[in-house]
Each structure stands twice: as structure tokens, then as C-alpha cells.
C-alpha positions in Angstrom: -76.6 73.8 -4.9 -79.8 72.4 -3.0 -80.1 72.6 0.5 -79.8 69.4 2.9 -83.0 67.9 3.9 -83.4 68.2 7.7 -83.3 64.3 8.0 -79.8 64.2 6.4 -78.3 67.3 8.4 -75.9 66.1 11.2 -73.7 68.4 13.6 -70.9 67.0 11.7 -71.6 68.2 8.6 -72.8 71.7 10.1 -68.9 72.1 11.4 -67.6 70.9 8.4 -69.6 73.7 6.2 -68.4 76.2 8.9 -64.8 75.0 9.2 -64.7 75.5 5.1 -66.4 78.9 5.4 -63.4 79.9 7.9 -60.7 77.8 6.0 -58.6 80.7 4.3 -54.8 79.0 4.4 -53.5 76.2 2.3 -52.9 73.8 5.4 -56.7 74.2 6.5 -57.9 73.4 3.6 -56.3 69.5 3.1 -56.8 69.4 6.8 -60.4 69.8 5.8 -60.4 68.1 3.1 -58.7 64.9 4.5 -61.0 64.9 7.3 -63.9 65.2 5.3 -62.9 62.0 3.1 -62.4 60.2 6.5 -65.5 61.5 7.9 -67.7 60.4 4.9 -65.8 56.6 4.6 -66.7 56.0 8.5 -69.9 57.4 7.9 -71.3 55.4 4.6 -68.9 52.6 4.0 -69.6 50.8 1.5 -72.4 53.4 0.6 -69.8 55.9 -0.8 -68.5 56.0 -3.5 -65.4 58.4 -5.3 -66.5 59.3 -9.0 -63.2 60.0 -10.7 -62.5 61.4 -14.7 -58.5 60.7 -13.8 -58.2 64.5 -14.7 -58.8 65.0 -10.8 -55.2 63.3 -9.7 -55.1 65.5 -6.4 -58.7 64.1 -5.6 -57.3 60.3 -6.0 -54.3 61.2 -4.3 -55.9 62.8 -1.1 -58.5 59.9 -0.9 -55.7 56.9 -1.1 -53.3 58.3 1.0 -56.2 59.4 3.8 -57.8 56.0 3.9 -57.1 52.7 2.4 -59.3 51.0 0.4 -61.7 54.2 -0.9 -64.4 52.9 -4.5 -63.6 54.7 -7.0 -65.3 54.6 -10.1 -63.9 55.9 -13.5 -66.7 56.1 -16.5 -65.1 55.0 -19.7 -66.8 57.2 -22.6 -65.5 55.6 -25.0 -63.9 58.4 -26.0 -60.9 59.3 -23.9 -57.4 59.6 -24.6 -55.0 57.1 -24.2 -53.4 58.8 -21.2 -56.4 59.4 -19.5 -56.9 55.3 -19.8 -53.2 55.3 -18.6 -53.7 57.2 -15.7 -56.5 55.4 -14.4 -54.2 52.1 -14.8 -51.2 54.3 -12.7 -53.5 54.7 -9.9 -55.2 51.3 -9.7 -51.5 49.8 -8.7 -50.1 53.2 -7.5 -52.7 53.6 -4.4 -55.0 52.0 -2.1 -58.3 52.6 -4.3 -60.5 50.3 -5.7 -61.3 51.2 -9.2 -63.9 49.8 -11.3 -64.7 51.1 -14.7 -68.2 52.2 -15.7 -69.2 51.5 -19.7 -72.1 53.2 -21.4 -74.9 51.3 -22.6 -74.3 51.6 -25.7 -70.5 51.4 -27.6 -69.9 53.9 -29.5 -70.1 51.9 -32.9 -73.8 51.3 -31.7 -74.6 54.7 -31.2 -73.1 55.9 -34.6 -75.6 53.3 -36.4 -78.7 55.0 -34.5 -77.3 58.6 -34.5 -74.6 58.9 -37.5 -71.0 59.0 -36.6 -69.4 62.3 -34.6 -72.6 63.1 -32.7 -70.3 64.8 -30.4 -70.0 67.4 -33.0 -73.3 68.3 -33.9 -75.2 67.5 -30.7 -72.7 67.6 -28.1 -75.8 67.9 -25.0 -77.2 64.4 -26.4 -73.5 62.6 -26.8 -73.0 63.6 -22.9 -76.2 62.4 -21.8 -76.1 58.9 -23.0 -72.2 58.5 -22.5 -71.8 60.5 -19.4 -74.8 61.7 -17.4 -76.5 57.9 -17.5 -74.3 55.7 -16.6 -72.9 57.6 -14.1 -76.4 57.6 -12.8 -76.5 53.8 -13.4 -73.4 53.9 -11.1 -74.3 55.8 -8.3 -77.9 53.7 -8.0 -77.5 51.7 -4.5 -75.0 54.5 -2.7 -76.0 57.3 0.1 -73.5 59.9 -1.3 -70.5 60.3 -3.9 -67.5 62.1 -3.5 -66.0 64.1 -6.4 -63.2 66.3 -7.4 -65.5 69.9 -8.2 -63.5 73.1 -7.2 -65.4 76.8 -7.3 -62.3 77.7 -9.4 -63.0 75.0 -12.5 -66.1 77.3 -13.6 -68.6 80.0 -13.4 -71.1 77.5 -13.4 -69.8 75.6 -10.2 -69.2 79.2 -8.1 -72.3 78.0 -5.9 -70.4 74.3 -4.8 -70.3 73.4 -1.5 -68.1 71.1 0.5 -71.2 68.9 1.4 -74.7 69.7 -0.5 -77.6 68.0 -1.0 -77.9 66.2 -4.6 -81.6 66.2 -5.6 -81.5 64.8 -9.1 -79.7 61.6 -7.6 -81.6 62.2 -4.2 -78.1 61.8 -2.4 -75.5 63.7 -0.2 -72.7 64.6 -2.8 -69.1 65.5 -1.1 -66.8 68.0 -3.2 -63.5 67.5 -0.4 -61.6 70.3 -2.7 -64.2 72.4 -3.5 -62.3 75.3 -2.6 -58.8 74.8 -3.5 -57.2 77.6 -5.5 -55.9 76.5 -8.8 -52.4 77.6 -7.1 -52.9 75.3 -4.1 -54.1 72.8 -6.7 -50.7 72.9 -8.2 -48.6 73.3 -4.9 -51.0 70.2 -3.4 -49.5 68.4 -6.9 -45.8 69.3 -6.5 -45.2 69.1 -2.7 -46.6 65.2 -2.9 -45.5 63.8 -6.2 -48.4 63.5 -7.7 -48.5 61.5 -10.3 -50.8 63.3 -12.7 -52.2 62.8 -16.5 -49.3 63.1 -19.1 -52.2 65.5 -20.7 -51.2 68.3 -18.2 -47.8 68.3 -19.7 -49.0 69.3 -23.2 -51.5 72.5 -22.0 -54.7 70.5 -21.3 -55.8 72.1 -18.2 -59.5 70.2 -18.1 -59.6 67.0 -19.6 -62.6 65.2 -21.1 -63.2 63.0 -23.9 -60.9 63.7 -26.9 -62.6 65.2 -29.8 -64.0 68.0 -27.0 -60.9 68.4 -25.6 -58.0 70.8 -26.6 -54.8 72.2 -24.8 -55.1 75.9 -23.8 -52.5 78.4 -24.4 -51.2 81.1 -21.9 -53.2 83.2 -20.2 -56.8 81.0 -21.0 -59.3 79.9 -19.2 -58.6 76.3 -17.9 -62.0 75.4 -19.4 -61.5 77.2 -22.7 -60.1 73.7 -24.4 -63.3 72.0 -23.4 -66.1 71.9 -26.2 -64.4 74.8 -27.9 -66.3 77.0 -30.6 -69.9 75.9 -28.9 -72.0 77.2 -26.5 -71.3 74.2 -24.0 -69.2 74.6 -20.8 -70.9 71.4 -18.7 -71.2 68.1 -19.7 -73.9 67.9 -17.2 -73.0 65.7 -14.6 -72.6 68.1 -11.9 -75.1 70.9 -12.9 
């Protein structure tokens, strides 16, 4: 997490930090995060965008039923599952988002000529840098902030998250309206609202990415134990 610079600090964004430090009930926490989302859209415009993997349903379904007409921008690896394509189709007709979709630079036939075919598997850190970490940097050029679905509870490595923070890689404020939603409250958010979510969940994948990182996770695991399993890689490095 990096601190705000002083010329993007507001008062609104002060009592939003302290409203999320006090939120401790399920209620408080979509009223925060609904007014955060409506907040940021009134704020940026069109200078916000929603940066969605379509394994972040409750995100999608918080944004589109808060405001109408929210960008939302899904990054096509190349590599995802066809549910994961499905999902993102659900929502484009489901809800009031505008979703583009966000190609690498390369296809992934072009990058198996340069690098050999299933760089995923023996340099998974390169792999998510040129099919993740730059386009979505491509994406984001022109906007004031992003919004995305990042909860304390995903990882270890996201523990330090904030509701709003200051993105200096990206040099941009970067919202997280969920940030501190339980995994139960997740779930509860999911079921009380009918949220349509990715046919993945159904089969044990608690974190979904690209396919041949991805596995389903049996009882009792870590919800990030099926991504990148067997190496020492728990971030594709988007948000770290």
C-alpha cells in the first residue's frame, strides 16, 4: 500500500478510510462499499474505470446495481476457461456495465514462436507480465483511478489493502470497494442477491485465473492453493 499524495487527499476519502476502519457488520460494509462506487463514478466519470477477471461476480454485481452504466474492462489472456469467457458474456447483457475486452499484444501462438510453447509452466513471472501485468497497464493509461475486486481475505500478500490507496506504479488512485468483506459475507452478499457467479465456483475453484494455473481446491484449502500450484508464485502481479 502507498500512501495518498497530499494533492489527491480529499475529506471524502479521509471518511471513507475511517468509516471502513469502524465498519465491523455485514450491512456497513455494502453500505460502504456501494457508496464508495458512487462516490468514485461522480467523482471521475469517465476517468474510472472497473478492472474485472469475471471471478469477482460480487464486485460486478455491486457496481451495476449501484450505478448504471459503470466501464468495466475484462483482460482476455488468452488463456481462460470457457466459463470465465461465459461469464463475462452473462454480465454484458445481465447488468448495466459496459464491458470492453482487453487483448495482449501478442496471441498466444506469437508468443510460443519467440518463447516455446507452455511458458506458463516454466516461467510463470514472464507469462504474467506480458499477458497480464501490460496490458492491463495499456488499459488503465488515460484514467484517474480503477476500481477492483481485492479483499484482505484473498491473500497474505494483500493483508495491507486499503479501501482507497494510492497506486504508484500506475501513478493513480486505485479503489478496492470490498476490500474487507469476509469470505462468509462474500458468500452471504452472493446468495442473498442472486448472483449470477462463474460455473467454475461450482466445481471447487475458489480463485480463478487462466486455466493451466488454475485448479479446484478441496475442503479445508486455502482459496488460493489452486492457483499456480506446486510453484513458488501466489501473485500474478497486478496488484502487488
Amino acid at each position: 500500500m502507498s500512501v495518498i499524495p497530499a494533492e489527491n487527499q480529499t475529506a471524502d476519502i479521509e471518511e471513507f478510510l475511517e468509516r471502513e476502519a469502524a465498519a465491523t457488520t455485514y450491512e456497513e460494509k455494502i453500505a460502504l462499499g456501494r457508496d464508495v462506487l458512487a462516490w468514485a463514478r461522480e467523482r471521475f466519470g469517465d476517468q474510472l474505470t472497473i478492472a474485472s477477471s469475471m471471478g469477482d461476480e460480487i464486485l460486478l454485481h455491486l457496481a451495476g446495481t449501484t450505478a448504471p452504466g459503470f466501464d468495466v474492462f475484462f483482460l482476455d489472456t488468452g488463456y481462460h476457461f470457457p466459463e470465465t469467457i461465459g461469464t463475462r458474456d452473462a454480465y454484458a447483457v445481465m447488468l448495466p456495465l459496459s464491458i470492453r475486452t482487453v487483448y495482449p499484444r501478442e496471441s498466444v501462438e506469437s508468443q510460443d514462436v519467440r518463447f516455446g510453447p507452455r511458458l506458463h509452466d516454466r516461467n510463470p513471472d514472464l507469462c504474467c507480465r506480458m499477458r497480464k501485468v501490460a496490458p492491463l497497464n495499456a488499459a488503465l493509461e488515460g484514467y484517474a483511478a480503477w476500481v477492483t475486486g481485492v479483499r484482505r481475505a484473498d491473500a497474505a500478500t494483500r493483508a495491507d489493502a486499503q479501501l482507497i490507496e494510492w497506486d504508484a506504479k500506475r501513478s493513480m488512485l486505485k479503489i478496492n470497494p470490498i476490500v474487507g468483506w469476509s469470505h462468509d459475507e462474500a458468500d452471504r452478499y452472493a446468495a442473498e442477491n442472486g448472483v449470477f457467479l462463474n460455473p467454475l465456483r461450482q466445481l471447487g475453484f475458489a480463485s480463478i485465473g487462466c486455466a493451466p494455473c488454475t485448479r479446484a481446491v478441496g475442503e479445508g484449502e486455502d482459496p488460493r492453493a489452486g492457483r499456480w500450484a506446486g510453484q513458488d508464485k501466489v501473485e500474478c502481479g497486478l496488484h502487488i
